[in-house]
C-alpha positions in Angstrom: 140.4 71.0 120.3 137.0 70.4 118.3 137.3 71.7 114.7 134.1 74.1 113.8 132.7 73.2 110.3 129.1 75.0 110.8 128.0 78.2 112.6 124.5 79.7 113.0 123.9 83.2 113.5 120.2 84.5 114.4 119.0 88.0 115.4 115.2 89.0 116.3 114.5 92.9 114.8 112.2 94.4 116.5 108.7 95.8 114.2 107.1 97.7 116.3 103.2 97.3 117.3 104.8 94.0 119.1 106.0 92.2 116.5 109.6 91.3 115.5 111.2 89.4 112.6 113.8 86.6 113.3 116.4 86.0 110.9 119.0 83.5 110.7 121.4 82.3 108.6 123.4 79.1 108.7 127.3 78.8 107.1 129.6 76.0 106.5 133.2 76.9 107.0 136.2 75.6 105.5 138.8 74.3 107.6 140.9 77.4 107.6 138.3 80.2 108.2 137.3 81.8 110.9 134.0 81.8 113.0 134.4 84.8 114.0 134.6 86.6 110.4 131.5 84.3 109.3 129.6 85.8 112.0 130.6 89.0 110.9 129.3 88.8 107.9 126.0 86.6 108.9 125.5 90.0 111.2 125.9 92.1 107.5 123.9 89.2 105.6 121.1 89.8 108.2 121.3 93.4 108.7 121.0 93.7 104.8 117.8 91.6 105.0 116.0 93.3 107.7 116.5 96.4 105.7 114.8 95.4 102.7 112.6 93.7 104.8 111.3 97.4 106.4 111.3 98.9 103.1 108.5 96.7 102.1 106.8 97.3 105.4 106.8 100.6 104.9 105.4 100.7 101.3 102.9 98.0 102.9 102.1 100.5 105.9 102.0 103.6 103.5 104.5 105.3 105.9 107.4 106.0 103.5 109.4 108.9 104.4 108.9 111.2 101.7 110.5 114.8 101.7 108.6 117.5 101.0 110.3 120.7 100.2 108.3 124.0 100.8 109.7 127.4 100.7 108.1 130.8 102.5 107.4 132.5 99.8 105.4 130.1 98.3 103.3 131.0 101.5 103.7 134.4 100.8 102.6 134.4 97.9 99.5 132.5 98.5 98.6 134.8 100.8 99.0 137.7 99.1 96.6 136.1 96.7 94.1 136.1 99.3 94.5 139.8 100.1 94.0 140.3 96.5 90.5 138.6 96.6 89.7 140.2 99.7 86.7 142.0 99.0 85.8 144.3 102.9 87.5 145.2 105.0 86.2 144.2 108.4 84.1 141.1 108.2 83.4 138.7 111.3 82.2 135.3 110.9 79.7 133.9 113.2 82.5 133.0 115.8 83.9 136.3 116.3 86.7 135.6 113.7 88.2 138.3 111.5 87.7 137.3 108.1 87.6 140.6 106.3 90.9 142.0 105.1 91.9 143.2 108.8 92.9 139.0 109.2 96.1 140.0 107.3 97.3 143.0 109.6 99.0 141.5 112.3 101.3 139.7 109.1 102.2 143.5 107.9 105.0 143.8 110.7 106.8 140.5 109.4 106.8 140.5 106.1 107.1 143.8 103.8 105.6 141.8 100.6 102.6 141.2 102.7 102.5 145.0 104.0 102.4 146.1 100.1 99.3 144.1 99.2 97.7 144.9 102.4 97.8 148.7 102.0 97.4 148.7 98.0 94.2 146.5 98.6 93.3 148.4 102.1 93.4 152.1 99.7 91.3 149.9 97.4 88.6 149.0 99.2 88.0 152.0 101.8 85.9 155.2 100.4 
């Protein structure tokens, strides 16, 4: 039986956009150890590398996961801001759209914060 004193172990990763990154990594072995545990940990050598390796692609590509946290009533609030500015009532723009303070009615059945701005500033503004 032929005695193994080198293994190879190579992997393609695939990019995306049709391109892929080859690794490979090459071990001697000592009489006593096993190929099969050196190509276990070739697999985590590589593995490891093509992680760090997409890191950098993704600082390179600007397509980083970042989390962004929002919360409703950060929404909310912002939008009870713009009932407070609202200045009429029933406004159109040229397309048709509301843009008076009647834009903020249809929110009045979802949201009870929303409802208490709309009718303080509604009681405000009519005659």
């Amino acid at each position: 039986m032929a005695t193994i004193t080198k293994v190879t172990y190579r992997r393609t990763y695939n990019l995306g956009s049709f391109q892929s990154e080859p690794i490979g990594v090459e071990m001697d072995l000592n009489p006593n150890e096993d190929p099969i545990n050196a190509f276990k940990e070739m697999n985590k050598i590589t593995d490891a590398y093509h992680l760090e390796t997409l890191t950098q692609l993704d600082l390179y590509r600007g397509t980083q996961t970042v989390t962004v946290e929002t919360t409703i009533n950060t929404t909310i609030q912002a939008m009870i801001d713009d009932i407070n500015n609202c200045k009429v009532v029933d406004e159109k723009n040229g397309l048709g759209v509301q843009v008076g303070l009647l834009a903020y009615e249809p929110l009045t059945t979802q949201f009870p914060e929303i409802k208490e701005a709309y009718d303080t500033k509604l009681n405000e503004l009519q005659p």
